[in-house]
N, CA, C and O of each residue as an XYZ file, in Angstrom:
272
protein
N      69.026    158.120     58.585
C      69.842    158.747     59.607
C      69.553    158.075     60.958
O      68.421    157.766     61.331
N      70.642    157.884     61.630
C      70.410    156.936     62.816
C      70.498    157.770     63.847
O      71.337    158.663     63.968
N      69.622    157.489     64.617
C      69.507    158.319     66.390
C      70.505    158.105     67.399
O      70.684    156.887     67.387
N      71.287    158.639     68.302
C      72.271    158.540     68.944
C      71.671    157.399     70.159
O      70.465    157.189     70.281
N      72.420    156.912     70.773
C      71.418    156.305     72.068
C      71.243    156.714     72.892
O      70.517    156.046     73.628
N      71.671    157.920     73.381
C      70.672    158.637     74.354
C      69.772    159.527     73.517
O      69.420    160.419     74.288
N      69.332    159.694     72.565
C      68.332    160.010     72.160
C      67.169    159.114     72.383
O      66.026    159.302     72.799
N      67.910    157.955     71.921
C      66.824    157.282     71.974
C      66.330    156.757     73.167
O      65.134    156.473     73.215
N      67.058    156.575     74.158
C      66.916    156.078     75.579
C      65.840    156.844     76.345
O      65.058    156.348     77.156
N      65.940    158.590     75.837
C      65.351    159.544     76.039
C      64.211    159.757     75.447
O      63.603    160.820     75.576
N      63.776    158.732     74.705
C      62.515    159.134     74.214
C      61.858    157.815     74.519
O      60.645    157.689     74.692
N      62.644    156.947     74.565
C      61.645    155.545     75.023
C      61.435    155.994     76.440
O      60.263    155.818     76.774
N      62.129    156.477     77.316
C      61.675    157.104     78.927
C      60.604    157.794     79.131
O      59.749    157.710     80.012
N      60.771    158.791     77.855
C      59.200    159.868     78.099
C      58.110    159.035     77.540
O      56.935    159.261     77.829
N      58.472    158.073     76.743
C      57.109    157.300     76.086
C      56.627    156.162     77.305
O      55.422    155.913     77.349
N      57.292    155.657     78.025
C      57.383    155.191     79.592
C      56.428    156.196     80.392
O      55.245    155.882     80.524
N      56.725    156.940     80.725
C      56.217    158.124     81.387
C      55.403    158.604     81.515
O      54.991    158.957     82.620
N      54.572    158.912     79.933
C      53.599    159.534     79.755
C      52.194    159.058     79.861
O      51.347    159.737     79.280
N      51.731    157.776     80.646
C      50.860    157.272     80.844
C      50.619    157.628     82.376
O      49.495    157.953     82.758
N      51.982    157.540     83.463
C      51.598    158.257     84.422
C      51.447    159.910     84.629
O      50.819    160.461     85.533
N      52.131    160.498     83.637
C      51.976    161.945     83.893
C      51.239    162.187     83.227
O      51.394    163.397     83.062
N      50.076    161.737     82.378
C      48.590    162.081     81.829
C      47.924    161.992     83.082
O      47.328    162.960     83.555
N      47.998    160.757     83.714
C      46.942    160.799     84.674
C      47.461    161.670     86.210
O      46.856    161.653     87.282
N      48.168    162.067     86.035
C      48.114    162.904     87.544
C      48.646    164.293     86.974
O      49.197    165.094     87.729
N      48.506    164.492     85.933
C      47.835    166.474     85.532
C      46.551    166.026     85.109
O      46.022    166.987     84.551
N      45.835    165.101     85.099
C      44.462    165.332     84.575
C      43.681    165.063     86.029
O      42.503    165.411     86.111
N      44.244    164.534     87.007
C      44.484    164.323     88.834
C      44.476    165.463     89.142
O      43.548    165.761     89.893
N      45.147    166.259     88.869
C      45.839    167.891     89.370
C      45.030    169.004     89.143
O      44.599    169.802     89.974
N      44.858    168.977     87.867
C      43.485    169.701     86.984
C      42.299    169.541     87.365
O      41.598    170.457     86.935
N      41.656    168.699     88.061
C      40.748    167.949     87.487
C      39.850    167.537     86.746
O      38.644    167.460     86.977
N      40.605    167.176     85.552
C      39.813    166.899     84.750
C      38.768    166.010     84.387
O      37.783    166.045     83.650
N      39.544    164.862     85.477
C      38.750    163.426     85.234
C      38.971    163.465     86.849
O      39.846    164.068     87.469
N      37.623    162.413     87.487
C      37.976    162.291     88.798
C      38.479    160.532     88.776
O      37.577    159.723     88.557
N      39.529    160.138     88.943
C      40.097    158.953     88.673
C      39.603    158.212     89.736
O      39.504    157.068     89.292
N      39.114    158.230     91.279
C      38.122    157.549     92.209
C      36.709    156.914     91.372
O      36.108    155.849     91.513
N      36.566    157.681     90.769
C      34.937    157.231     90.414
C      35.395    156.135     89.101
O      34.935    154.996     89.175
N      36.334    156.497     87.859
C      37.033    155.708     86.835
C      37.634    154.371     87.451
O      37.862    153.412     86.714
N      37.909    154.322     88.942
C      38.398    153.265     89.043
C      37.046    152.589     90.004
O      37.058    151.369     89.842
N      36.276    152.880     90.637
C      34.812    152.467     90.862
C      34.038    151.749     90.062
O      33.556    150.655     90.356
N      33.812    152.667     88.451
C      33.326    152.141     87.460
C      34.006    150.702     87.032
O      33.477    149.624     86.765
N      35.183    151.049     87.066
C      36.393    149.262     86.424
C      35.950    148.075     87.736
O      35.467    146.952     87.587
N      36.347    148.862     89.147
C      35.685    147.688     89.673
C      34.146    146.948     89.535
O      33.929    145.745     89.677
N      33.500    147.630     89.331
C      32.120    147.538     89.609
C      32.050    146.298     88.081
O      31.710    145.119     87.977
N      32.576    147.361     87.086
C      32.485    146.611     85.540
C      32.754    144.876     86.074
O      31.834    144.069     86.206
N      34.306    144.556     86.340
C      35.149    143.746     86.887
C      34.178    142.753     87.426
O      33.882    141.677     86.907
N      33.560    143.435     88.930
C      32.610    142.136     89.660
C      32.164    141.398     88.756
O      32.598    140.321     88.347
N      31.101    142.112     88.378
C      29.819    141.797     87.414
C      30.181    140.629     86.013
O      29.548    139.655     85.604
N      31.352    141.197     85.598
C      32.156    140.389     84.511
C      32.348    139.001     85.388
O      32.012    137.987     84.777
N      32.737    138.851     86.447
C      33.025    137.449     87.237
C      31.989    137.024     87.553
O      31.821    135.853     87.211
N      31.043    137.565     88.172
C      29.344    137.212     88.503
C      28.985    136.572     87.188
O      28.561    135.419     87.261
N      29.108    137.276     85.671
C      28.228    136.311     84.857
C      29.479    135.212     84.173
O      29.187    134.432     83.266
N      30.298    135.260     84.516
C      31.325    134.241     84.063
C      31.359    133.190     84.912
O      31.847    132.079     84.704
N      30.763    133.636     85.973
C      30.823    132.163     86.853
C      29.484    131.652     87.168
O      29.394    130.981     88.196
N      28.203    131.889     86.319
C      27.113    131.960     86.221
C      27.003    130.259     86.123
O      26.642    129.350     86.870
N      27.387    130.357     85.129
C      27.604    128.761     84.171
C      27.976    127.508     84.961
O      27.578    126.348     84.857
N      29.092    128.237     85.997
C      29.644    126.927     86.450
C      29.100    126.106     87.677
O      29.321    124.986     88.138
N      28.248    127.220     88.014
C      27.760    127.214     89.804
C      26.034    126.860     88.728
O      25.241    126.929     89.667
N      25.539    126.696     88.029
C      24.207    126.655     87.523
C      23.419    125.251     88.001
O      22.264    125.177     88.419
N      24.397    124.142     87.816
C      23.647    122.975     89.222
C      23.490    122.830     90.088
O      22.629    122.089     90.565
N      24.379    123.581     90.725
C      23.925    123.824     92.034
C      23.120    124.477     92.547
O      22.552    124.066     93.559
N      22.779    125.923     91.890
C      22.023    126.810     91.637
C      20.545    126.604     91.887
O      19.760    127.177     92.642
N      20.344    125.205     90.670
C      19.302    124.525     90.248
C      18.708    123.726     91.757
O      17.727    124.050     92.425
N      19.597    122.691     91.975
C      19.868    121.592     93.007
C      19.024    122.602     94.588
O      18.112    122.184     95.302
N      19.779    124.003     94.692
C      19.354    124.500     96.002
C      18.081    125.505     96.008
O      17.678    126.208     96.935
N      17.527    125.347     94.581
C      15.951    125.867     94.404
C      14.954    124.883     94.601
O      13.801    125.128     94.955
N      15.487    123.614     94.332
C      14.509    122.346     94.373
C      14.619    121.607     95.829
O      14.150    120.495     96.070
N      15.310    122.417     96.729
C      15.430    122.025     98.341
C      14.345    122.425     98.936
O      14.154    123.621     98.713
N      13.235    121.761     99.857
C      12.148    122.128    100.436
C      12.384    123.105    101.490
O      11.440    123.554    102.139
């Protein structure tokens, strides 16, 4: 049985949707404090670039420990 297209238009919208209206009734509620969730991602984030760029900067690294 086939779905009309605004059925379906109407349900791909709420499936659209429902990623922002989880997070701002769980905003509203508070359930989660989304300041500190997005603190944690940055913080994660730096640190992920700090040891990813560990490697590339490592002669130089080397080079400006062996400077008198």
């Amino acid at each position: 049985m086939r779905m009309s297209q605004a059925a379906h238009d109407t349900l791909v919208e709420a499936a659209k949707a429902a990623p922002a209206v989880g997070v701002a009734l769980t905003g509203a509620t508070g359930a989660i404090d989304w300041s500190t969730v997005s603190y944690m991602i940055v913080s994660l984030y730096t640190v992920l670039q700090i040891v990813l760029l560990l490697p590339k900067y490592r002669g130089w690294l080397q080079s400006w420990r062996k400077t008198p």
